[in-house]
N, C-alpha and C positions, 0 to 999 in steps of 0.2 A: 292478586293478579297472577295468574296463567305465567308461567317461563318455561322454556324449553331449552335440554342444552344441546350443543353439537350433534351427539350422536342422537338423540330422538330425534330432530328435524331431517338428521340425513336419513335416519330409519325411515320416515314418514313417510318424507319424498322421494326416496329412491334417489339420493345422492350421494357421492362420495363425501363422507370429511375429508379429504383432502379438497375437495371442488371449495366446499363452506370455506374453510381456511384460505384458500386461493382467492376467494372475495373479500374476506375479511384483510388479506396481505396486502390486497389493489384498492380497499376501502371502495368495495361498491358495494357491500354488504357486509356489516361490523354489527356484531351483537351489543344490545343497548346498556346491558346488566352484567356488573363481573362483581363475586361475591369477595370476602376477604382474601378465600383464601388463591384468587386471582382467576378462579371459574368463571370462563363468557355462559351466558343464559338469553338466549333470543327474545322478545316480546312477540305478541302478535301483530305490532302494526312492521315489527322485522318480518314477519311470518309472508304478510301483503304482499311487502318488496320482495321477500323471495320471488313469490307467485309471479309477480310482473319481471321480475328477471328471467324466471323462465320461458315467459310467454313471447315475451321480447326475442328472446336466443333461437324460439321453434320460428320467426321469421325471419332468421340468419342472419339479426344484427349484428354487428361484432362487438365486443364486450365495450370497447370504448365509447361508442354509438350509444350503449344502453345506458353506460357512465351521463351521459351528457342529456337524455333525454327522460332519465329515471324521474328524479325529482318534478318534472316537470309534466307528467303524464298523471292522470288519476287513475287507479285501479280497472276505470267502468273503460277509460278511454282503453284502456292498454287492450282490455276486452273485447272490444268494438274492432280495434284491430286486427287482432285477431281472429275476430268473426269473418272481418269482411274477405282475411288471407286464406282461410279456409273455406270460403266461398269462390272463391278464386280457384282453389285447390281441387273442388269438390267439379267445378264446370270442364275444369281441364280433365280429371278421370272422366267426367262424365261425355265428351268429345271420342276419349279416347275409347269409351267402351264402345260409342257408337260407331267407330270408326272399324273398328274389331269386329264387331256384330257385322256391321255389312260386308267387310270383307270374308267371314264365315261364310255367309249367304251366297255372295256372288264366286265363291269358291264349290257350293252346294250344287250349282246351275253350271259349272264346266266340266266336264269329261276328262279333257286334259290340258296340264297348265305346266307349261314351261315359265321357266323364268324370267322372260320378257312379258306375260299376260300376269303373271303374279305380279311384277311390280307394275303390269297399267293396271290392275286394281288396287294395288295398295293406292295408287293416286289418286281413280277415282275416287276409292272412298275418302280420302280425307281433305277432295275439293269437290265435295256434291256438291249440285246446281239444283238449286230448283226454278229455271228457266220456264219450264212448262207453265208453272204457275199464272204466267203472261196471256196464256191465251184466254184468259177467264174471269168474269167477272167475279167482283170481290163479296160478293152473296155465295160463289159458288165456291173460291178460293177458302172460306170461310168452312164448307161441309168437306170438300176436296183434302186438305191439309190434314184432318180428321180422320179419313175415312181408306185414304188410299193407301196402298200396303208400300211401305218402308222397308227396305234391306237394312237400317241402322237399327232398323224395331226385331224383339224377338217373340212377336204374337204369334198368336194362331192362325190368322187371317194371312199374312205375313206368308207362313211356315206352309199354308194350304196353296196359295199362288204358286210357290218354288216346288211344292210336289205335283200338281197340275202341271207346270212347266217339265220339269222332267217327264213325265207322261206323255206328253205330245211329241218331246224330243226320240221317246223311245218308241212312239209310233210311227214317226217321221223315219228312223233308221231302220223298222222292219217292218217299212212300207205297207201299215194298217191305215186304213182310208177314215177318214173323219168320218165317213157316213158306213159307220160299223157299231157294233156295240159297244167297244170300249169308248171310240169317236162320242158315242150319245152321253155315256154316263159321265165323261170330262165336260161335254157341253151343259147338259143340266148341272152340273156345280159350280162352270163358270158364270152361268147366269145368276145361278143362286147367291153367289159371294156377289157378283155386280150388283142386283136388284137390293143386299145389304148397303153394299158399298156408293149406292147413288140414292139408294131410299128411293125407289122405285122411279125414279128421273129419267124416262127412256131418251129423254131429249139430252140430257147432261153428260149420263152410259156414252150416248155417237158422240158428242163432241170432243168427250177424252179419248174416244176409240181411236177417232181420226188424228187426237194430238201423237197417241200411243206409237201410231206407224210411222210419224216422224223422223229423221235421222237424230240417233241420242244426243250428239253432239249440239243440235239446235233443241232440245227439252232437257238435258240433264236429266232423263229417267235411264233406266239400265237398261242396255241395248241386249233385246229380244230379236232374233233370226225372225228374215220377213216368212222362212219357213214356219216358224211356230206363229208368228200372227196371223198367218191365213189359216193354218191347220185348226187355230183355236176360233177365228170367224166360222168358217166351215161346219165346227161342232155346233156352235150353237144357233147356226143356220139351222143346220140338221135335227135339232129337238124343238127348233118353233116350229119348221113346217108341217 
């Protein structure tokens, strides 16, 4: 049978001997084997306990805590625990990237941002709504959810609206008329991304259209100037007719 003493366990795991000792002095972890000449030698089901000690510690038991529920836990349980804490851990980054992301995004689509518009997007992004979602049925909620471009996402589709957006913005500010060349070729790619994004649904495209121009406040989508949503109607006025 397999023994290990102090200093290999702490080698192994990267722990201090003085920590092993510091268990062994509080007896939540005592090595099971001392030889004559009075040497502790760990066993492997000592080996377990450590592991569950440690596992226990990464969700900020305090020692006494782990004292009291050591014995009483299996291995698999302690496991599971920490699955589920690291699950937990993994949704919260994963919140927080989203939240970052859109605030990247909706920092992309401003010009200039003082410190009262920064912190109303820090808020929106991390009390999005998706309010809109209401005005649609749950056939369409179901492609919609899918399909429509995200400020928390960092796709392409995503990345292609917010440059389209800019475009219109910088048309709008040096007074280029939708029904211009540059006006066509922004229209022919907002339809192209739509007729993606609805899967060719011309009935579904106007219904979001009309959610679109909504005040943000009553959709929870990201408030677009009624300047750019006519200017971007216009466009693709202008390359149907």
């Amino acid at each position: 049978m397999k023994r290990w003493t102090t200093g290999e366990v702490a080698k192994e795991r990267n722990i201090s001997i003085r920590t092993l000792r510091y268990y062994d002095q509080i007896e939540l972890l005592t090595p099971s084997f001392k030889d004559a000449s009075g040497k502790r030698y760990y066993s492997e089901e000592d080996l377990f306990t450590l592991e569950k000690i440690i596992i226990l510690k990464s969700l900020s038991l305090p020692l006494e805590d782990i004292r009291n529920i050591l014995d009483k836990l299996s291995f698999k349980q302690v496991l599971v625990s920490h699955y589920n804490y690291l699950q937990e851990q993994l949704s919260t980054l994963q919140t927080s990237i989203s939240h970052t992301t859109s605030l990247i995004h909706m920092m992309d689509l401003e010009e200039s941002l003082p410190w009262e518009r920064v912190s109303e997007l820090v808020r929106r992004s991390q009390h999005s709504s998706k309010k809109w979602m209401d005005y649609f049925q749950e056939d369409e909620q179901v492609l919609l959810q899918k399909s429509v471009p995200n400020l928390s996402n960092n796709d392409e589709t995503t990345q292609q609206y917010i440059s389209l957006i800019r475009r219109m913005e910088s048309c709008i500010k040096h007074n280029v008329k939708p029904e211009s060349e540059e006006g066509f070729q922004i229209g022919t790619r907002l339809l192209e991304l739509s007729n993606d994004m609805f899967q060719g649904d011309k009935e579904l495209m106007d219904k979001f259209w009309k959610v679109r121009k909504q005040p943000a406040e009553d959709t929870g989508l990201y408030p677009i100037s009624d300047d750019v949503l006519e200017f971007a109607e216009r466009c693709m006025e202008y390359v149907m007719s």
